[in-house]
C-alpha positions in Angstrom: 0.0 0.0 0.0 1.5 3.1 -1.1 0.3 5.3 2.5 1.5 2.7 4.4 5.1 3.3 1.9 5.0 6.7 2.5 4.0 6.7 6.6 7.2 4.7 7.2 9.3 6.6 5.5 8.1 9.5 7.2 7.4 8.2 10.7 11.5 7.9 10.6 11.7 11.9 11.1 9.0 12.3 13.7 10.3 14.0 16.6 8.1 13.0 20.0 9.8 15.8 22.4 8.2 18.3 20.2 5.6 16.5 18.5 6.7 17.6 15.0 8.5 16.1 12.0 12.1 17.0 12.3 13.7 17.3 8.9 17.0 18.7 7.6 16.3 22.5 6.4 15.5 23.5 2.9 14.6 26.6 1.7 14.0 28.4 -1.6 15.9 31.4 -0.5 13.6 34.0 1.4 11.1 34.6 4.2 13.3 32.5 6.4 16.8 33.4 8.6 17.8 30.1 9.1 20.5 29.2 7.5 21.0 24.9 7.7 20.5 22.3 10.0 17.5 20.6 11.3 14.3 22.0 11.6 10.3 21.6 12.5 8.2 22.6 9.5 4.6 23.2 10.2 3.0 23.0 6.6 5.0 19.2 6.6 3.9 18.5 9.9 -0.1 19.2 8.7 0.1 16.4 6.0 1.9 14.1 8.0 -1.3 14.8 10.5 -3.5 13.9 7.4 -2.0 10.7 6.6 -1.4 9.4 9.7 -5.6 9.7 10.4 -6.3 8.5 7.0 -4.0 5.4 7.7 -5.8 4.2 10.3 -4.1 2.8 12.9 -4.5 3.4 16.2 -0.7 4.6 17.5 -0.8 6.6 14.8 -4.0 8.3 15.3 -2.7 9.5 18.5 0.4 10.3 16.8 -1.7 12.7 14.6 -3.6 14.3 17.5 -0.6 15.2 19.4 0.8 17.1 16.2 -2.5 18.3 15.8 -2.8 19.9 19.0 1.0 21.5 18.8 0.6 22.6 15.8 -2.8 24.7 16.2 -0.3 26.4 19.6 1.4 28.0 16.9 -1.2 29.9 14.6 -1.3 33.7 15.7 -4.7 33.5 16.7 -5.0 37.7 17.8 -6.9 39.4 15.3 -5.3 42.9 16.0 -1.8 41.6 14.8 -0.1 41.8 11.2 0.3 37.8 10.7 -3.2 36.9 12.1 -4.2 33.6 11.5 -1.0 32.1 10.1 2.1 30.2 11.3 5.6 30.4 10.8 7.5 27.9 8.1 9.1 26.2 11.7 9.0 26.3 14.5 12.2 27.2 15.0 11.5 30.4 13.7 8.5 32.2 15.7 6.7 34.5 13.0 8.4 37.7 14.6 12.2 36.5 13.4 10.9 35.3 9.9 12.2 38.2 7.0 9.2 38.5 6.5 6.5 35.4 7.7 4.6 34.2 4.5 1.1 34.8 5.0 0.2 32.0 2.5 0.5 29.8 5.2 -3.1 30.3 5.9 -3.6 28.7 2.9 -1.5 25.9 3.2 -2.4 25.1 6.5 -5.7 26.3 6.4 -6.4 23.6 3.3 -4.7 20.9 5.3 -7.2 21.8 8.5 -10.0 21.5 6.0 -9.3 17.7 4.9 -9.1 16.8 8.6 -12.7 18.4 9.8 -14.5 17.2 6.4 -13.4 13.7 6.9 -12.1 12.9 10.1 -13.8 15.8 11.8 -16.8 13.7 13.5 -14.4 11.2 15.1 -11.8 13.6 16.8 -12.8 14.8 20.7 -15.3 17.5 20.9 -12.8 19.9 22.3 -10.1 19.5 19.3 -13.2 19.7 16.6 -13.6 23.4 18.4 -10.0 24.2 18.9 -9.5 23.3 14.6 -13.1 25.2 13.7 -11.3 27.9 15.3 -8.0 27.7 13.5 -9.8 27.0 9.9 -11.8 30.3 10.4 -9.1 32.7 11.9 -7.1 31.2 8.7 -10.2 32.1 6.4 -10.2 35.0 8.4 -6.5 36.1 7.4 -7.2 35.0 3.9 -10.0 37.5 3.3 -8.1 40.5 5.4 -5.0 40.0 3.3 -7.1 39.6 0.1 -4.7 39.0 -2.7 -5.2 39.4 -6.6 -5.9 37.1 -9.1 -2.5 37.5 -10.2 -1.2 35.3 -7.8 -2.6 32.3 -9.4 -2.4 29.5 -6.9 -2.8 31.4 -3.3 -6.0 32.7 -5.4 -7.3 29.8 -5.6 -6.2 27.8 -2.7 -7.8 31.1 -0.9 -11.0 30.9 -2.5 -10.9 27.2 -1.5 -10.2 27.3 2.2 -12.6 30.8 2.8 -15.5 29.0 0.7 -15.6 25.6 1.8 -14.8 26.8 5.6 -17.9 29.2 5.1 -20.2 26.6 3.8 -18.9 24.1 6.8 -19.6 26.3 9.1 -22.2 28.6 7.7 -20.6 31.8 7.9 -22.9 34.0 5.4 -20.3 36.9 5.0 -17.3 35.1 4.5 -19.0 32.5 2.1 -20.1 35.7 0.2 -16.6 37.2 0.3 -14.9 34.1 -1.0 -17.4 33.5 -4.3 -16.4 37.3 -5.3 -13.1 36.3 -4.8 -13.4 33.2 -7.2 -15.3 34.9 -10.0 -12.9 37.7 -10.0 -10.4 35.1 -10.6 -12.2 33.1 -12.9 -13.1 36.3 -15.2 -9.4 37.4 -14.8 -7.6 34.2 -15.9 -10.7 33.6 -18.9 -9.7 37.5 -20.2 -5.9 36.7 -19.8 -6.3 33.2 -21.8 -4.1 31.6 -18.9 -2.4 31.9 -15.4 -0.7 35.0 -14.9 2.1 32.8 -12.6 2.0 31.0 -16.4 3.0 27.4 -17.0 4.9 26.3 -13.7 5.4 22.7 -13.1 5.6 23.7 -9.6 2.5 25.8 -9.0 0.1 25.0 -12.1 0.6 21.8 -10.1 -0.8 23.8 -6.8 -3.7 25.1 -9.0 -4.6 21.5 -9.8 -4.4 20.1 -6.7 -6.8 23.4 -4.8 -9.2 23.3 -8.4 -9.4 19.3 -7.8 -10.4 20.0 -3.6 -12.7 22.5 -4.8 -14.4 20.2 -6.9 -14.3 17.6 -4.0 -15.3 19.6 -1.1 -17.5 22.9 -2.3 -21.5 22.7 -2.8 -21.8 25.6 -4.5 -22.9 24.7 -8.3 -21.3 28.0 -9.8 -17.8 27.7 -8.0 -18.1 23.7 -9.1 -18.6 25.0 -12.6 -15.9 27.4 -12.6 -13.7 25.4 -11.3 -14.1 22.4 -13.4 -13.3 25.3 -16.6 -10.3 26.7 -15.0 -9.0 22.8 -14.0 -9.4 21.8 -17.7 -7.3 25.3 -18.4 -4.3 24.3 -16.7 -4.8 20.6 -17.8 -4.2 22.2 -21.2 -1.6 24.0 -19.9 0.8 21.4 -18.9 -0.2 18.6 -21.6 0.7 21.8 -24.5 3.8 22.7 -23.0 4.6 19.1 -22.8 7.3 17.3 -24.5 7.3 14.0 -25.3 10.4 13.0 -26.9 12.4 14.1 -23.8 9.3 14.1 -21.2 9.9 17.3 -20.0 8.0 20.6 -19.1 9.2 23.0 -21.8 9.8 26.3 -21.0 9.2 29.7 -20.5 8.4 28.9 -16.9 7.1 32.0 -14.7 8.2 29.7 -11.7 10.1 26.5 -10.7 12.3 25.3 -8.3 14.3 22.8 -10.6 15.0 22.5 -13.9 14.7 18.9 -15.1 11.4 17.7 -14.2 10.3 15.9 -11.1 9.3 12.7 -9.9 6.6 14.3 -8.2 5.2 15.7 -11.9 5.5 12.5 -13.1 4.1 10.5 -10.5 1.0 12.9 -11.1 1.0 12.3 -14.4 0.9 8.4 -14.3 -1.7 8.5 -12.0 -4.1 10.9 -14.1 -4.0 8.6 -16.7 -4.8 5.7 -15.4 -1.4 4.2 -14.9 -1.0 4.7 -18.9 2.0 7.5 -18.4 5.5 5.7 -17.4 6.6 6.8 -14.5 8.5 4.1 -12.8 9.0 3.5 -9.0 8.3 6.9 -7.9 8.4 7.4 -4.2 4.7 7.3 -2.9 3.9 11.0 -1.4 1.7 11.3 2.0 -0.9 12.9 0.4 -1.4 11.2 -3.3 -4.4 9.6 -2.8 -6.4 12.6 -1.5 -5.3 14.5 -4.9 -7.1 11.9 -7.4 -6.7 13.6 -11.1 -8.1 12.7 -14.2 -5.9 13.9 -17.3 -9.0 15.0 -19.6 -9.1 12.5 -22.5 -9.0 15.0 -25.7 -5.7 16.0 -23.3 -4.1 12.7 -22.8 -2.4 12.0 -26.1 0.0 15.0 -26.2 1.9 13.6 -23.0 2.9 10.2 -25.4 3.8 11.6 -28.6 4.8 14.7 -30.9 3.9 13.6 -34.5 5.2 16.5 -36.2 7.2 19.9 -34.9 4.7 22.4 -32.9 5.3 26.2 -32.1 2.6 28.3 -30.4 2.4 31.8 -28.9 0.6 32.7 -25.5 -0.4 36.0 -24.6 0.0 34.9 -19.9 -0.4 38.7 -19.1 -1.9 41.2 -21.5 -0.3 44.7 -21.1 -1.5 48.3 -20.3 -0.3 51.7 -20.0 1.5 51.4 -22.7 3.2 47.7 -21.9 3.5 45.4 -23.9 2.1 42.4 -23.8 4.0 39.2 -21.9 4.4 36.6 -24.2 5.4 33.0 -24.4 6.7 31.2 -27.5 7.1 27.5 -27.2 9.0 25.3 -29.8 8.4 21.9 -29.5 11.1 20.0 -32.1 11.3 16.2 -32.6 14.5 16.1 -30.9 14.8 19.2 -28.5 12.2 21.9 -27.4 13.1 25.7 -26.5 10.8 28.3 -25.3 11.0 31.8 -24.0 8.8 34.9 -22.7 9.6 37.9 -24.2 9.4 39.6 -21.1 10.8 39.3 -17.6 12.8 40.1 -14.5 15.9 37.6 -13.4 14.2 35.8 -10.7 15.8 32.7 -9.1 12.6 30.6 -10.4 12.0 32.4 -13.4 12.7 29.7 -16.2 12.5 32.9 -18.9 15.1 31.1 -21.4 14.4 27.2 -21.6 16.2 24.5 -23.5 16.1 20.6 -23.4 17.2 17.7 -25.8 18.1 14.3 -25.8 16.0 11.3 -24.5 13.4 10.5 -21.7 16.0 8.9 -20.0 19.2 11.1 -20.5 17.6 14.9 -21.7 19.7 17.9 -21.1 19.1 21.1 -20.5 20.1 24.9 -20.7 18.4 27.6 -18.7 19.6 31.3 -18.8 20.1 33.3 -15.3 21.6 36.6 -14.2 24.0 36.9 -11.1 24.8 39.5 -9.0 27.4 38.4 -6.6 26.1 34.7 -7.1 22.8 35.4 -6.4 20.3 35.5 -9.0 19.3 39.0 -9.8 16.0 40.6 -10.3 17.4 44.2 -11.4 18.3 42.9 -14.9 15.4 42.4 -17.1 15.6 40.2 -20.1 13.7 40.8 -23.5 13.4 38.3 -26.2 12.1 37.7 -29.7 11.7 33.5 -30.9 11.0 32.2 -34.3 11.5 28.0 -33.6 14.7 27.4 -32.2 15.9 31.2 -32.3 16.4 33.6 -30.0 17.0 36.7 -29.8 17.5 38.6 -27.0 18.4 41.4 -24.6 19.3 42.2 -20.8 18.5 45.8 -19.6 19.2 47.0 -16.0 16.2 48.8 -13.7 17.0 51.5 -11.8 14.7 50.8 -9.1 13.9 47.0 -9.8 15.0 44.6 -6.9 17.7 42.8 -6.0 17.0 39.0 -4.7 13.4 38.7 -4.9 10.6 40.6 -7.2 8.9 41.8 -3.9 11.2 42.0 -0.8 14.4 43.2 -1.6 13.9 46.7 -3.0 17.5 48.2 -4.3 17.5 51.4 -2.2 18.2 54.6 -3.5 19.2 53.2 -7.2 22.1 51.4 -6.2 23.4 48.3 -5.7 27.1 47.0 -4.5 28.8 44.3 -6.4 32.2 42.4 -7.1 30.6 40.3 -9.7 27.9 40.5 -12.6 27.2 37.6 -15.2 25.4 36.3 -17.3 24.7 32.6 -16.9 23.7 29.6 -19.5 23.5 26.9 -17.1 23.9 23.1 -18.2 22.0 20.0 -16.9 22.3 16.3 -18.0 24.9 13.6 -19.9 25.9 16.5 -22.1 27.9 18.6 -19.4 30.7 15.7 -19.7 31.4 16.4 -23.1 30.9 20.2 -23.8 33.7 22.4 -25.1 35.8 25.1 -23.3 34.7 28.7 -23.2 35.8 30.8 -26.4 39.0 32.9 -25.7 37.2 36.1 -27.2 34.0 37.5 -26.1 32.9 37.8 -30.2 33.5 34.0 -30.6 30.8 31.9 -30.4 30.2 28.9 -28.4 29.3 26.0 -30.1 28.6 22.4 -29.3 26.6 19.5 -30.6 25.3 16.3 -28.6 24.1 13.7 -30.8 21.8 14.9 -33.9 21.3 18.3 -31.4 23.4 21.6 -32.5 23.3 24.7 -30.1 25.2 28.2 -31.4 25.5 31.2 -29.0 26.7 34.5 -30.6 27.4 37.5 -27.4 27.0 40.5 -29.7 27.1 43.0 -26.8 28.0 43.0 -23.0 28.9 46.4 -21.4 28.4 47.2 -17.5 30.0 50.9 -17.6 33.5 50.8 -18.9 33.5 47.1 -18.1 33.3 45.1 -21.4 32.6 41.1 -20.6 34.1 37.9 -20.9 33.4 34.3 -21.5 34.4 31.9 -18.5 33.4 28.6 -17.8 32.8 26.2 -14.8 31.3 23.6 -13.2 28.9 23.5 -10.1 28.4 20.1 -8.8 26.6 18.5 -11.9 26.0 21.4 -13.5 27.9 23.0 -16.2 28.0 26.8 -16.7 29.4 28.8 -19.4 29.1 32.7 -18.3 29.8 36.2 -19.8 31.2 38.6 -16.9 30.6 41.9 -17.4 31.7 43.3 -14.1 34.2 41.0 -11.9 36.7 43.5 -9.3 36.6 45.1 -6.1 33.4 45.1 -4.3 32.0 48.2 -6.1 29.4 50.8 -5.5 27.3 51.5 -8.9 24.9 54.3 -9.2 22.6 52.6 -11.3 21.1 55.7 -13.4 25.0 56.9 -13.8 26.0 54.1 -15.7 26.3 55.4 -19.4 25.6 51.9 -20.6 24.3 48.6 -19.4 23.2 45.6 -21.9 23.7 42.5 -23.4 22.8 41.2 -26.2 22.9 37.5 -27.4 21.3 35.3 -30.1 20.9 31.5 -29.3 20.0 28.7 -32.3 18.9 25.3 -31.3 18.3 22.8 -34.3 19.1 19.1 -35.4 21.6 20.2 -37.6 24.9 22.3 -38.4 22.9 25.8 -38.9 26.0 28.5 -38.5 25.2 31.4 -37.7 26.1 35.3 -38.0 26.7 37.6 -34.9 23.9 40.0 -34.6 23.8 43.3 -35.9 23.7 46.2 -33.1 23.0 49.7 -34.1 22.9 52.2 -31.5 20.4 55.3 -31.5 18.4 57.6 -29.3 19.8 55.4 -26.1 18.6 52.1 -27.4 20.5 49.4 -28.8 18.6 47.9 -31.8 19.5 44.5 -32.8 18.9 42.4 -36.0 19.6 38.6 -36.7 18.4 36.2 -38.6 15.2 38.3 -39.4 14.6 38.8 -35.5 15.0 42.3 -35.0 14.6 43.6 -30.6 15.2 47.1 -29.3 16.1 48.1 -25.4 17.2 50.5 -23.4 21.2 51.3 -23.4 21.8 52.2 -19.9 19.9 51.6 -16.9 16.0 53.0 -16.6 12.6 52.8 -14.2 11.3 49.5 -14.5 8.7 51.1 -16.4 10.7 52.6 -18.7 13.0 49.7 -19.6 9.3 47.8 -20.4 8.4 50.5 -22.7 11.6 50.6 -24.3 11.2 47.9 -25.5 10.5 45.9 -28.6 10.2 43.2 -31.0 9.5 42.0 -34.6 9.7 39.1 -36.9 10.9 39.1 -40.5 11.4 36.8 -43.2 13.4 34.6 -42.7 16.8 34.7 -44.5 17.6 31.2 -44.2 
């Protein structure tokens, strides 16, 4: 039995003395101070909870109320403070020392609360049924104080799920009213934008089928069932189109992942959505599988086995105003590699903006682009990109006021940023990193390398950072290979952003199953933009460092005939 897999496994990291899983620390690089060692996650802890009621036995049933009862000590249950009704990622960390706490935890924990009172609700003592009422409706609570937009796909919708179905379990009239304005506003937001803005992620257009599969479950509403069962056939469509089959993997652009080769977890999901049908292999049962029950939709299903012939498509994920332009996706899907890119984005450390892979289903490869500042990926420098198939053309441009680690809590301050290093990043996954050639010795050679019947060419036409002009340089981290362009490497360095007389790079990439040489792009300079033209691909940007705003009106993009 796969739970009973899974509860082992996990019953190995409980920790009695404080009635928590106790697992080595992980984080994807903010809200937390902790840097290592081992820690007591709460969210982990919840579905541990879950499973251990759903399994059955009775140890472990008291196992589950003991967590149950520590864990509901540590919501913020005071209504007059900041992170009411949430908890801290461990507890370790008390919400005051988190930087900041992550109020999606009310969410997250709130959805896990739910499961327990709709199923195993009637059998727990009377006083814990009050003490998690209590918890699910201060989390409901937080949700509808905090209120956030439909932008943010999945807390949107794992919101709408946990303030709904806790208002129609405990008939709360106001909040079940709140929470279906919430869900239409996200249903007619994501119908007008054709998609999720947090577009194609195979970490959270996961989330949004897992919360659209418990609303379906759990609501009684007919008109939240309804829209929910149109936006879980969206992102259905959404991950089988992206989806390619001769290497299995989730081709790009990606607003948001956390690795770059695909899962186990995706593809566990996958092979149990159809049926078995999918290969997947031994994949490690997960605690909470079999209260997430998919169904791949059949017109759906054949795109994860087979690509009969070579497939690009363009998706509008965010449509633009105030004179932005639109974000864009174009997805190539080739018989023997698939590349993809948005034409629009900041340098997030999940942003997967630039996306190769090639090879097999069970040896691909893959390339993904980053921007570092100081090792860290940066959010300041905003990449801009034109594809036709397996070209790309594209641009980095430099925001004045733009942020440093992360799009929303690391503000540069006062247009300036400190630095000893600044580069531009292809990073390498898969067989291929043991046989790829050495960095060219000029920055206007281009790096070339082939793997099999794939052929990649990578022409650096421009790379300035002030009177620093960049490099190649190559190396290796752990299994990964990189090949980088430094524009800036020196003495730890204050830069006034908006001083800087010029800032970009430029770059075309070709991916194809052949030899297909090509030219260095053609930069023209004018008006402080750098206009570049290759191939028929033609993108303008700013030359030197502007307001976010600017840099996105700067820019542009067109498409020629070809001139191959």
């Amino acid at each position: 039995m796969r739970l009973r897999r899974a509860l082992d496994r996990e019953n190995k990291s409980y920790n009695p003395e404080e009635r928590l899983l106790r697992l080595p620390f992980s984080t994807p690089g903010y809200h937390t101070t902790l840097k290592g060692g081992m820690v007591h996650p709460t969210r982990e802890s919840f579905v541990y909870a879950v499973a251990l009621l759903d399994g059955g036995d009775a140890d472990e049933r008291e196992r589950a109320l003991a967590i149950l009862d520590r864990l509901l000590s540590l919501q913020d249950t005071d209504p007059a403070r900041p992170t009411y009704g949430i908890w801290s990622w461990f507890m370790d960390e008390p919400l005051e020392q988190m930087a900041p706490p992550d109020w999606n935890w009310a969410d997250f924990c709130g959805a896990q609360l739910l499961e327990i009172a709709l199923t195993h609700g009637p059998f727990l003592p009377l006083a814990l049924q009050v003490r998690i009422k209590e918890a699910i409706l201060h989390a409901a609570r937080s949700i509808q104080k905090r209120d956030v937009g439909p932008h943010y796909t999945n807390i949107a919708i794992m919101g709408s799920f946990v303030s709904l179905v806790a208002a129609e379990t405990y008939d709360v009239p106001d909040l079940r009213n709140y929470a279906m304005a919430k869900f239409r506003r996200f249903h007619a937001y994501t119908r007008e934008q054709g998609g999720f803005a947090e577009y194609n992620s195979p970490t959270y257009t996961v989330v949004a089928v897992d919360e659209l599969g418990r609303l379906l479950r759990y609501a009684r509403d007919p008109e939240a069932r309804a829209m929910a069962g149109e936006i879980y056939h969206m992102a259905w469509k959404e991950i089988a189109s992206h989806f390619h089959a001769p290497t299995r993997q989730w081709a790009g652009p990606q607003s948001r992942a956390y690795r770059t080769l695909l899962s186990p977890h995706v593809y566990g999901l996958l092979h149990r959505a159809t049926g078995g049908r999918f290969p997947a292999g031994d994949v490690e049962p997960e605690l909470h599988e079999h209260r997430l029950v998919h169904v791949c939709p059949p017109d759906l299903e054949p795109l994860f086995f087979s690509l009969e012939a070579p497939r690009e498509f363009h998706q509008t994920f965010v449509h633009g105003t105030d004179g932005r332009p639109d974000i864009m996706g174009t997805t190539y899907l080739g018989l023997n590699f698939t590349l993809g890119s948005v034409n629009m984005s900041d340098m997030f450390n999940q942003r997967r903006s630039l996306l190769a892979y090639w090879g097999t289903p069970e040896a691909a490869s893959s390339l993904r682009l980053r921007f570092l500042h100081d090792g860290a990926d940066y959010c300041g420098a905003h990449f801009f990109s034109i594809q036709r198939e397996g070209d790309v053309l594209a641009a980095f441009g430099f925001a004045v006021d733009g942020y440093d680690t992360h799009p929303f809590f690391d503000k540069i301050k006062d247009g300036k940023i400190r630095a000893r290093d600044l580069r531009l990043r292809f990073e390498i996954e898969g067989p291929v990193t043991k046989k790829l050639p050495p960095a060219p010795t000029k920055l206007s050679n281009p790096w070339r390398f082939q793997d099999g019947d794939f052929h990649l060419d990578l022409s650096i036409a421009h790379a300035v950072w002030g009177e620093s002009v960049g490099h190649w340089e190559s190396g290796v981290d752990g299994a990964k290979a990189l090949m980088d362009v430094v524009i800036y490497q020196g003495p730890e360095k204050e830069f006034v952003l908006k001083e800087l007389s010029e800032a970009a790079c430029v770059f075309a990439l070709r991916c194809s199953n052949g030899p297909m040489k090509s030219p260095a792009p053609e930069i023209v300079r004018k008006d402080g933009r750098l206009a570049a033209t290759w191939e028929g691909l033609q993108v303008s940007c700013a030359a030197a460092p502007l307001l976010t705003e600017g840099l996105a009106t700067s820019f542009s993009s067109t498409i020629k005939k070809s001139s191959r």
